[in-house]
C-alpha positions as CSV (number, residue, x, y, z in Angstrom):
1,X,-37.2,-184.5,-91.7
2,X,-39.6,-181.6,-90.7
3,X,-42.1,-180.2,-93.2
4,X,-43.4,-176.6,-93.7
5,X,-47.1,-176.9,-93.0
6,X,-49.5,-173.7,-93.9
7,X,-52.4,-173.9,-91.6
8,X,-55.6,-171.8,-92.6
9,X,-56.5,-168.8,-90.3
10,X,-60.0,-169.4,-90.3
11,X,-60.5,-173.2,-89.8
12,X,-56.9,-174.1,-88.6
13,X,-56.8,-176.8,-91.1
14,X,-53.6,-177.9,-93.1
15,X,-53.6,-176.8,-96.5
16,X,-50.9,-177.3,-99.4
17,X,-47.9,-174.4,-98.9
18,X,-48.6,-172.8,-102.7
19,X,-52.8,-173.0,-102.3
20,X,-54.6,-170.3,-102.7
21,X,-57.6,-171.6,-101.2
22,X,-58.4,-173.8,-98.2
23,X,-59.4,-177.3,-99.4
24,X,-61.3,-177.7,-95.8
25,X,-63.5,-174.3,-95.8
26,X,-62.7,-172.4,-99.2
27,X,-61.2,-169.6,-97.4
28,X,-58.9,-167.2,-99.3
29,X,-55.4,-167.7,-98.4
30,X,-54.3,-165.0,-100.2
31,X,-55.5,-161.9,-98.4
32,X,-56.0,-163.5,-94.9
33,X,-54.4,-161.4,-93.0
34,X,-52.8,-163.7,-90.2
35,X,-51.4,-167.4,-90.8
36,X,-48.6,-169.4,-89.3
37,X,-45.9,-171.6,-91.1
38,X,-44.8,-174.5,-88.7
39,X,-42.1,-176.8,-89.3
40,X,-43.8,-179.5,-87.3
41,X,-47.4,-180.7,-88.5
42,X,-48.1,-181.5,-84.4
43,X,-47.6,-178.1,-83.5
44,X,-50.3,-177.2,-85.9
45,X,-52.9,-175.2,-83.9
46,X,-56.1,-173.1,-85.0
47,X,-55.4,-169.5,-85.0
48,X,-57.1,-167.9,-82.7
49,X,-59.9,-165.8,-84.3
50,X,-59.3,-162.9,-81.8
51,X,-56.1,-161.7,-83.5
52,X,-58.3,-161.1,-86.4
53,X,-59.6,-157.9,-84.6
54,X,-58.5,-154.6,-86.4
55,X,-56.3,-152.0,-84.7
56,X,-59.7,-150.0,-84.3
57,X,-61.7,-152.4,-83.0
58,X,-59.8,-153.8,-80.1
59,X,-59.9,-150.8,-78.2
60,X,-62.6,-148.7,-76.8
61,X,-61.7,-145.0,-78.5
62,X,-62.7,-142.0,-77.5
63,X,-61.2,-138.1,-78.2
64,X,-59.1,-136.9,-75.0
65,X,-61.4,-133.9,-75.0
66,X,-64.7,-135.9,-74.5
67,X,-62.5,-138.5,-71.4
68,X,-61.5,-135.0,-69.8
69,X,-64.8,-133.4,-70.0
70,X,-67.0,-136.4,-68.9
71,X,-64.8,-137.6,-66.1
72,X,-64.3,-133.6,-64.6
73,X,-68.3,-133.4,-65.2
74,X,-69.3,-136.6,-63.0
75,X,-66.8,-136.1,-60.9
76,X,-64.5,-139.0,-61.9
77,X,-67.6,-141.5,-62.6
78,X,-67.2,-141.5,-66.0
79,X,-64.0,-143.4,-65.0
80,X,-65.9,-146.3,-64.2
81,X,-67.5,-146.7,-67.5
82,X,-64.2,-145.8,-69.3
83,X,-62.4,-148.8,-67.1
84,X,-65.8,-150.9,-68.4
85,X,-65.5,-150.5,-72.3
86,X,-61.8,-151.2,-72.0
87,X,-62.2,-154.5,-70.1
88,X,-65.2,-155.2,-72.4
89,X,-62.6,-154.5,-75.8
90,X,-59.8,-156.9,-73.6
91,X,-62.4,-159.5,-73.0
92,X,-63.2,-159.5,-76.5
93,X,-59.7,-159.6,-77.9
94,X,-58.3,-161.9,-75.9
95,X,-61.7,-164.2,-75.7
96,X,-61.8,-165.0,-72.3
97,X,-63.9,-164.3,-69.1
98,X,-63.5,-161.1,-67.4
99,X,-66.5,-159.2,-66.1
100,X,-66.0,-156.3,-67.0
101,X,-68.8,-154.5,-64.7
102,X,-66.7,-156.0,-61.6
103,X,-63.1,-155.2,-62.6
104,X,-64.2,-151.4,-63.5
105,X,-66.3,-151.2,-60.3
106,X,-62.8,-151.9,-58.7
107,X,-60.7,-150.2,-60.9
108,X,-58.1,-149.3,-57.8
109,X,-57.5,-153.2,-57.8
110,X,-57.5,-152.9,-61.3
111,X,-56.1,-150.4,-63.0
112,X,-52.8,-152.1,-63.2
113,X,-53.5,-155.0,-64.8
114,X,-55.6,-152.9,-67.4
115,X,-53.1,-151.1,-68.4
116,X,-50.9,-154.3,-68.6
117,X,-53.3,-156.2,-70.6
118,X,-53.5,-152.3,-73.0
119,X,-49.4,-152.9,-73.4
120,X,-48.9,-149.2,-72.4
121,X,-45.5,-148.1,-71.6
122,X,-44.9,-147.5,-68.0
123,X,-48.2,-148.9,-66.8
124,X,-46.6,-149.6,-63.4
125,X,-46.0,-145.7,-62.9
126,X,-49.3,-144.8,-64.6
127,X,-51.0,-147.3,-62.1
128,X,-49.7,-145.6,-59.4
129,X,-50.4,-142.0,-60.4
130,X,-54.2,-142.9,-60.7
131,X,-54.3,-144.6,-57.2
132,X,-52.9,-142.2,-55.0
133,X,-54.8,-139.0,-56.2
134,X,-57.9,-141.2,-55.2
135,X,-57.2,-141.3,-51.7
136,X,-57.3,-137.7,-50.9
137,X,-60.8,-137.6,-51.6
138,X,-61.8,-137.9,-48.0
139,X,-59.4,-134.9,-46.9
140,X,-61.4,-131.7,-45.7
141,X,-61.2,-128.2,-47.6
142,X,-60.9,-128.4,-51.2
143,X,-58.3,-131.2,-51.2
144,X,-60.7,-133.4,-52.7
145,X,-60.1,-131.7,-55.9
146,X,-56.6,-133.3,-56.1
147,X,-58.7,-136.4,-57.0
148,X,-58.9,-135.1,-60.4
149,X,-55.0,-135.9,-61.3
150,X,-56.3,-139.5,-61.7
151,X,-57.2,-137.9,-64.6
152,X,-53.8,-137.7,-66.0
153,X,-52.7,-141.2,-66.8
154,X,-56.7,-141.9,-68.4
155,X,-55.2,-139.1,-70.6
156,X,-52.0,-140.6,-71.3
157,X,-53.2,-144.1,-72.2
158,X,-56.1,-142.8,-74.3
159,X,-53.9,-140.7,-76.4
160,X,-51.9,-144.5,-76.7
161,X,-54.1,-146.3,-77.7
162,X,-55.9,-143.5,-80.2
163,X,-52.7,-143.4,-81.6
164,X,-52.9,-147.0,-82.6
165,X,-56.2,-146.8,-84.1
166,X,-56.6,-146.8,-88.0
167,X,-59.6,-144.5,-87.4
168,X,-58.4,-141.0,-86.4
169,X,-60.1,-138.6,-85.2
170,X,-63.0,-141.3,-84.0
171,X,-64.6,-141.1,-80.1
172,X,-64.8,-137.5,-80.1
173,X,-69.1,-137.0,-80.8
174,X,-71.4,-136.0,-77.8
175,X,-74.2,-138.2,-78.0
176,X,-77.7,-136.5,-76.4
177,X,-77.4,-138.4,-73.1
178,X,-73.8,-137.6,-72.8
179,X,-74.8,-133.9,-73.2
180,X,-77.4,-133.6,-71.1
181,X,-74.7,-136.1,-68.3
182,X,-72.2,-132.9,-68.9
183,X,-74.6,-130.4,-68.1
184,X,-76.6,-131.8,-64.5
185,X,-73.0,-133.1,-63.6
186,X,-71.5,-129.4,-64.4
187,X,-74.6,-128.3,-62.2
188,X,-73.3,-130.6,-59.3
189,X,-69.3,-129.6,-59.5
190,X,-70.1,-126.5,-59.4
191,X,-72.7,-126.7,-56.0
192,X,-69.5,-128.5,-54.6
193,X,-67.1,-126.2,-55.7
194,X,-69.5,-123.2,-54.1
195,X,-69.8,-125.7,-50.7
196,X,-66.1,-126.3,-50.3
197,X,-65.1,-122.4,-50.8
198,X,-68.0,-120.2,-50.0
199,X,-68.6,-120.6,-45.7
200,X,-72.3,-120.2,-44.8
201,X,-74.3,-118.8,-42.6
């Protein structure tokens, strides 16, 4: 006949099913937050310590605003770090190699399965909209601007994954190096901007 078994969250040992402490590490059973009841003793497993992560700490938050601003303001470079803190946040959650650096670098080859690994709602669609936008950068005139819609889905799965944070309201200060980013970059768009429309000599 099967038996219940309570395994203990932090050192995934079995512990009586009424216990209020682990007899293997002393851990408090009664305000861990994750355990797991099996009804076969061999399917015990240690809990992954991952899981533990709070709401606000597995992913890399920032205010809308600030994304919008920063990535218009570098022209769209600021995507690359964006792409970097939310590999770094998946690596950490789900505590396994990814290299971060590389996949963000890449983000066209990328951006899907970020979003997949996110769990955002119509990441295949989102995926797309960022990718296409980024191929008209090489078109002449000012239809290099339309590789600002990539824009738009960074938006979208920000505002997600804000929405899921305990911590409202966080990811929206300008640190001094961010401001003084905003301001050369605004310098730069706007030498662009007076290239692309203003003919010369």
């Amino acid at each position: 006949m099967a038996t219940t078994v309570k395994i203990c969250s932090n050192c995934g040992g079995d512990v009586k099913p009424k216990a209020k402490f682990c007899s293997n590490c002393g851990h408090d059973l009664l305000v861990a937050s994750h355990h797991m009841l099996v009804t076969d003793p061999s399917d015990a497993r240690p809990v992954d310590k991952s899981v533990e992560i709070s709401e606000h700490e597995a992913y890399f938050i920032v205010a809308p605003y600030k994304l919008a601003i920063l990535f218009v303001t570098t022209l769209g470079l600021y995507n690359i770090y964006w792409m970097y803190k939310q590999w770094q946040m998946v690596m950490r959650r789900e505590n396994r190699p990814l290299r971060p650096f590389w996949r963000a670098l890449f983000s066209v080859i990328y951006v899907y399965p970020l979003f997949k690994a996110l769990k955002i709602k119509g990441d295949v669609w989102l995926a797309v909209v960022f990718i296409v936008p980024g191929l008209t950068y090489k078109l002449p005139g000012g239809w290099w601007l339309l590789g600002y819609l990539n824009l738009i889905p960074l938006l979208v799965v920000q505002s997600r994954l804000n929405e899921r944070s305990d911590n409202v309201g966080a990811g929206g200060h300008f640190s001094p190096q961010a401001v003084v980013v905003a301001v050369l970059g605004s310098l730069i768009l706007l030498l662009a901007l007076v290239g692309t429309f203003i003919p010369g000599n």
